[in-house]
C-alpha positions as CSV (number, residue, x, y, z in Angstrom):
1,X,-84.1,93.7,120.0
2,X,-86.2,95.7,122.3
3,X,-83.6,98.2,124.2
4,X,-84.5,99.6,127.3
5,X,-82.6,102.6,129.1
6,X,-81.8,102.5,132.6
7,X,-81.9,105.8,134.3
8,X,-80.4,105.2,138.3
9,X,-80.5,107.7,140.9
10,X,-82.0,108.3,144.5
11,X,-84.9,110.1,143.1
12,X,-85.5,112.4,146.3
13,X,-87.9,113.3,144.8
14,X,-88.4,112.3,141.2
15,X,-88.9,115.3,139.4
16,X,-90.1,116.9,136.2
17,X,-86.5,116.6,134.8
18,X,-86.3,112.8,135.3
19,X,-89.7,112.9,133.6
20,X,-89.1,114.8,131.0
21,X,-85.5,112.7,129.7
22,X,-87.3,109.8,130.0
23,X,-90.1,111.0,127.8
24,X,-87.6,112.1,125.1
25,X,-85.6,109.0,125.4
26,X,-88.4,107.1,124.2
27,X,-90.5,109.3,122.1
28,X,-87.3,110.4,120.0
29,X,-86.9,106.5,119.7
30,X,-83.4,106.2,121.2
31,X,-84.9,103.2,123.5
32,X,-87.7,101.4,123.7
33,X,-88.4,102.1,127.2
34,X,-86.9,104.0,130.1
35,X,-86.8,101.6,133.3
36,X,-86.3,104.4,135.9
37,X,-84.0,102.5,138.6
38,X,-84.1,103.7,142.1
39,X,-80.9,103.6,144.3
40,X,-81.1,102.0,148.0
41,X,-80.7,104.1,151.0
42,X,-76.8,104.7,151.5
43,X,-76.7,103.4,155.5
44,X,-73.4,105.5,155.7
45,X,-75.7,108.7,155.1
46,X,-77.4,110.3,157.7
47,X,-81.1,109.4,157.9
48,X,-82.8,113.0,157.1
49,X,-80.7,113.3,154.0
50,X,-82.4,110.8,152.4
51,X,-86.1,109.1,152.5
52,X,-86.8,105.8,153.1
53,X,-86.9,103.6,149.9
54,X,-90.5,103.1,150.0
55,X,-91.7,106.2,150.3
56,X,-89.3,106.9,146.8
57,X,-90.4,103.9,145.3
58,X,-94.1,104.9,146.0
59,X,-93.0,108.9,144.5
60,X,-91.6,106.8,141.1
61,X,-94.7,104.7,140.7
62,X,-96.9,107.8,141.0
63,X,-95.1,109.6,138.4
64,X,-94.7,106.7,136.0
65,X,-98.4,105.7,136.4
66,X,-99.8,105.6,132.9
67,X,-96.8,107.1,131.7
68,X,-95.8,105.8,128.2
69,X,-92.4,104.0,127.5
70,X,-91.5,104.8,131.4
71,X,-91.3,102.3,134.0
72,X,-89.9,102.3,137.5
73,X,-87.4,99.3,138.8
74,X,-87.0,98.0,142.0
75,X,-83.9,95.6,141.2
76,X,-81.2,97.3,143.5
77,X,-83.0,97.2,146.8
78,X,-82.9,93.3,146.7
79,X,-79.1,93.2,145.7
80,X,-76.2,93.3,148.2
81,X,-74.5,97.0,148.8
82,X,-72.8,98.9,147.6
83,X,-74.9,99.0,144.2
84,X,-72.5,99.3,141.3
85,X,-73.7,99.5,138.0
86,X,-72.6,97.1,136.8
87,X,-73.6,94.4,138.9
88,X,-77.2,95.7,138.6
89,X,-77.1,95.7,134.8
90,X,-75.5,92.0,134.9
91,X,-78.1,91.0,137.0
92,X,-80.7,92.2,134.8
93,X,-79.3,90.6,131.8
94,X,-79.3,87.7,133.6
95,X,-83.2,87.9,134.5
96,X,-84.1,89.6,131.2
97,X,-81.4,88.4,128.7
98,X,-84.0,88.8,125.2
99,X,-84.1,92.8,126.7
100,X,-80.9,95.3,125.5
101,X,-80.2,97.1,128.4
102,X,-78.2,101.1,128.2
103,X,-76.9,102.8,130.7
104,X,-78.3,106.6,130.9
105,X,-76.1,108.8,132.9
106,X,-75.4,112.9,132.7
107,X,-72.7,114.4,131.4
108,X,-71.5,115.5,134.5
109,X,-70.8,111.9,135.6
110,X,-69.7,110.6,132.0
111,X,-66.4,113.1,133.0
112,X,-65.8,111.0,135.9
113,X,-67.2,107.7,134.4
114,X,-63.6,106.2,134.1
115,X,-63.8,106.0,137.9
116,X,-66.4,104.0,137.9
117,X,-66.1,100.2,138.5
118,X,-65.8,98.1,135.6
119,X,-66.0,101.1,133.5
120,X,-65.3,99.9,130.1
121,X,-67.2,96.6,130.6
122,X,-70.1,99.2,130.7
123,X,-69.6,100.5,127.8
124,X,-68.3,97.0,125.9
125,X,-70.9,95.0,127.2
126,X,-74.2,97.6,127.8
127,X,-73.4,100.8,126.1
128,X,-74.0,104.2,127.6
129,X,-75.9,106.9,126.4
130,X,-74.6,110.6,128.1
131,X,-77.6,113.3,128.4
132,X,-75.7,116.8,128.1
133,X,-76.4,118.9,131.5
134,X,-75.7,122.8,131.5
135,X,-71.5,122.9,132.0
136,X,-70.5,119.6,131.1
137,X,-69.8,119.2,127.4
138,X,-69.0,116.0,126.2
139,X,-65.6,116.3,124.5
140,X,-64.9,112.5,123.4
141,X,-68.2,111.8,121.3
142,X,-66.4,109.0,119.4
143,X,-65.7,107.0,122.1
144,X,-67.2,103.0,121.3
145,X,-69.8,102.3,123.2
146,X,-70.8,105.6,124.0
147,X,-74.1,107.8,122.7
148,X,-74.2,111.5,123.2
149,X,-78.1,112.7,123.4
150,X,-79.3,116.1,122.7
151,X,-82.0,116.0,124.9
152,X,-83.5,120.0,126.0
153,X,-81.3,120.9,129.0
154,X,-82.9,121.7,132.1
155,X,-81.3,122.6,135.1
156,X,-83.0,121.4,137.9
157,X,-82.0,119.4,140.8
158,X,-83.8,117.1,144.0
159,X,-81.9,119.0,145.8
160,X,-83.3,122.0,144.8
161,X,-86.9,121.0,145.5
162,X,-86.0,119.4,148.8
163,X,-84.8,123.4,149.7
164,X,-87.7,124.8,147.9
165,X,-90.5,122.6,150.0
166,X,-89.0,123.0,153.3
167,X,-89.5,127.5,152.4
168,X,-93.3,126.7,151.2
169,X,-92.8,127.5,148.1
170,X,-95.1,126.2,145.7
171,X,-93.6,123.0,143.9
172,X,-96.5,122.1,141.5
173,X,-94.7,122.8,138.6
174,X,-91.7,121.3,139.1
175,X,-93.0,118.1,140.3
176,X,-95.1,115.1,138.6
177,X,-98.8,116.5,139.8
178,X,-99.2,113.3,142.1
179,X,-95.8,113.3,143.5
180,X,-96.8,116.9,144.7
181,X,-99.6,115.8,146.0
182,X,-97.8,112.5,147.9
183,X,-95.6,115.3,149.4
184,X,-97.7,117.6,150.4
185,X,-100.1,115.5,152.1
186,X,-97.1,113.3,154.0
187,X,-95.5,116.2,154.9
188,X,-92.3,115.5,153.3
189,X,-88.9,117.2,152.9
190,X,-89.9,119.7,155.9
191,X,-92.7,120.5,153.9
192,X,-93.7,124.4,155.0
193,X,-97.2,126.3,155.2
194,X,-97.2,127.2,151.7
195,X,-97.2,131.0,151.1
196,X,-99.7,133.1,149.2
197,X,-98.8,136.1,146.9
198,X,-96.2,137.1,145.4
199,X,-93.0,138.8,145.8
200,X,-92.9,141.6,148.7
């Protein structure tokens, strides 16, 4: 059956580590296809923490243009909110029900994954494959349901780049080349003058 991974998040921005999971995912043949999943705007948040979702959405379909085994998925910003997993991977079963779907999530969360809702329906009904992230082992590898991947760590964060822009500093390589580009020329995140040289 052909399995497809679904990496969620806010993607603000999608960067080179997104990218790059994705790519291992499906070149080291754990899925099919990576389906990266974007999140809706939390209303609760306050407006600058977050773009709007079309200006993500257009960042995701820029970085996954002609990107093998990586698509981008739109599913969550027609569903009601809040957006819990498991209602958006029931919904695409539902829609796509000859498709496998996986959950991918980091380490970091698969410590407080029991929390989440329906939990062990996740993993019973979908599966979930765990990425390891720098300080988050995964201690309980057996667990049913569950698939540890050694994917190459990298410790890099939106959050990061949002702080990174808003300074100047130059964010070509940490960002999909067109995203960059989307950024700079939109004038996104606070995006500075960037600075020349190097370090004083």
């Amino acid at each position: 059956m052909y399995t497809v991974g679904i990496l969620g998040g806010s993607f603000n921005p999608v960067h080179i580590g997104h990218m790059m999971l994705a790519s291992y995912l499906v070149q080291w043949g754990y899925v099919d296809c990576v389906w990266l999943t974007l999140s809706p705007r939390n209303p609760i948040k306050e407006p600058g923490e977050l773009l709007p979702d079309t200006k993500r959405l257009q960042m995701l379909s820029i970085a996954a243009k002609g990107a093998k085994g990586i698509d981008i998925c739109d599913i969550e910003l027609s569903m009601p909110t809040p957006s819990y997993t498991i209602r958006t991977l029931d919904e695409l079963h539902s829609r796509y029900p000859e498709i496998r779907f996986k959950l991918i999530i980091g380490s970091d969360n698969w410590q407080i994954f029991d929390q989440w809702r329906e939990a062990q329906r996740i993993l019973d009904d979908y599966g979930v494959m765990v990425y390891l992230r720098p300080g988050y082992p995964v201690d309980d590898e057996h667990v049913i349901g569950l698939e540890v991947v050694h994917a190459p760590m990298i410790d890099l964060s939106s959050t990061f780049i949002r702080r990174a822009l808003s300074k100047g500093l130059n964010m070509q390589y940490f960002l999909p080349e067109g995203v960059y580009k989307y950024i700079l020329e939109n004038r996104l995140y606070g995006v500075a003058p960037a600075k020349t040289g190097g370090r004083k």
